[in-house]
C-alpha positions in Angstrom: -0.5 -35.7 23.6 -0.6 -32.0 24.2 0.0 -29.8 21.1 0.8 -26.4 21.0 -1.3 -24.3 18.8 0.0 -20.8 19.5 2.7 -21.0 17.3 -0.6 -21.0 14.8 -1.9 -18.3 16.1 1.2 -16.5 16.3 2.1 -17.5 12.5 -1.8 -15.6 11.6 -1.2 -12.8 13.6 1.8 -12.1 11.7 0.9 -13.0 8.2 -1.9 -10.9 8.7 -0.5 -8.3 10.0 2.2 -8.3 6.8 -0.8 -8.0 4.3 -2.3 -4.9 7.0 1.6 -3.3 6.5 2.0 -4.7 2.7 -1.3 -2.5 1.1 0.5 1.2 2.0 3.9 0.2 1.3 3.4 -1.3 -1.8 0.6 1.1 -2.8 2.1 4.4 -1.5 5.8 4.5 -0.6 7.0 2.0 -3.4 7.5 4.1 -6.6 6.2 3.7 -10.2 6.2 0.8 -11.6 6.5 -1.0 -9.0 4.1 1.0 -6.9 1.0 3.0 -8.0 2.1 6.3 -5.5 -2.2 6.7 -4.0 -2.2 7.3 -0.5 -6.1 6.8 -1.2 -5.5 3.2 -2.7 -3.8 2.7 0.1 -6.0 3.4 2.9 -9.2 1.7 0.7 -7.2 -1.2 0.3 -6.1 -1.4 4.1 -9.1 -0.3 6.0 -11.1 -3.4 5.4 -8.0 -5.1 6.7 -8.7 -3.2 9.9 -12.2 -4.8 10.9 -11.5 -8.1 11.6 -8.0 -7.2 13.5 -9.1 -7.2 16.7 -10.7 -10.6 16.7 -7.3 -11.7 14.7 -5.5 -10.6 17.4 -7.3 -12.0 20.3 -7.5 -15.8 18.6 -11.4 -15.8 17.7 -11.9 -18.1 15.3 -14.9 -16.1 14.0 -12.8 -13.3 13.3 -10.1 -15.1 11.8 -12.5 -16.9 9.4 -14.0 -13.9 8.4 -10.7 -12.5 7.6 -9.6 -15.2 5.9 -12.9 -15.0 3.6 -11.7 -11.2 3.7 -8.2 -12.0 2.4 -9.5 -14.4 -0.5 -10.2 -10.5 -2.4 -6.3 -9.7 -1.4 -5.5 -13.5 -3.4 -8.1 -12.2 -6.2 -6.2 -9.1 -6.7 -2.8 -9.8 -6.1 -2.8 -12.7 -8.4 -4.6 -10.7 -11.2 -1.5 -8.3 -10.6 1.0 -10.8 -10.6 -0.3 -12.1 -14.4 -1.2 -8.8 -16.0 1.7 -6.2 -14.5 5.2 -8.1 -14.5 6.5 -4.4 -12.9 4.5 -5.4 -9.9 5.1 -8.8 -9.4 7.1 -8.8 -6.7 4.8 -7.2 -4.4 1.8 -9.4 -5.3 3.2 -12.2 -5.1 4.5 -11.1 -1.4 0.6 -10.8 -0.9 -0.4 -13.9 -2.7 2.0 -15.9 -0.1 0.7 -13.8 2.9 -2.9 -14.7 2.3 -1.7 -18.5 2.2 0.5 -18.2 5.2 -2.7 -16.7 7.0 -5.1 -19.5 5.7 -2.8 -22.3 6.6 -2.5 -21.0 10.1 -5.9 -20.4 10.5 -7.0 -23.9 9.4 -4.4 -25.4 12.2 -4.9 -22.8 14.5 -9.1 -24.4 14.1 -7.9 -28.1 15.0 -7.9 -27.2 18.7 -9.6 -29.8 20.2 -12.9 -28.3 22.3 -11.1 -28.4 25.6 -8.3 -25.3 24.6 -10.9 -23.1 22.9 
């Protein structure tokens, strides 16, 4: 039986690349209440995103691990936002259901077997 695990791959590439695109839109071009207007929030919250990207992109597991333990933050806060600011709901939840797009596709993106890594 041979699977195809690039539609994984494929789904964390873009899950992660939403949550890169999510931080300055929601932080910077989306207006009070819904948005805070700081183009420095927005580039503090997106340039940690930035580091594990290449690996994202090129399918190293290592990299997408590490930006999965990267994202959990992105859950943290998001969430937190979700519960304590019902004006910016929308937008944290959109990042609460990125992160766990990106962790599901991660996890089977890893069940490769050996010979396809």
């Amino acid at each position: 039986m041979n699977i195809d695990f690039s539609g994984w791959l494929r789904l964390a590439r873009g899950s992660y690349l939403g949550l890169l695109l999510l931080q300055p839109i929601w932080l910077y071009l989306l207006p009070p209440p819904l948005g805070p207007r700081s183009g420095i929030l927005a580039l503090v919250a997106a340039l940690p995103l930035l580091l594990p990207l290449r690996g994202v992109w090129r399918g190293s597991l290592r990299a997408m691990t590490w930006a999965g333990y990267l994202s959990m933050l992105y859950l943290v806060i998001a969430a937190t936002e979700a519960w304590a600011n019902p004006p910016q709901r929308l937008p944290a939840l959109t990042q609460v259901g990125l992160v766990g797009v990106y962790v599901v596709a991660t996890l089977g993106f890893s069940r490769r077997p050996p010979a396809q890594r």
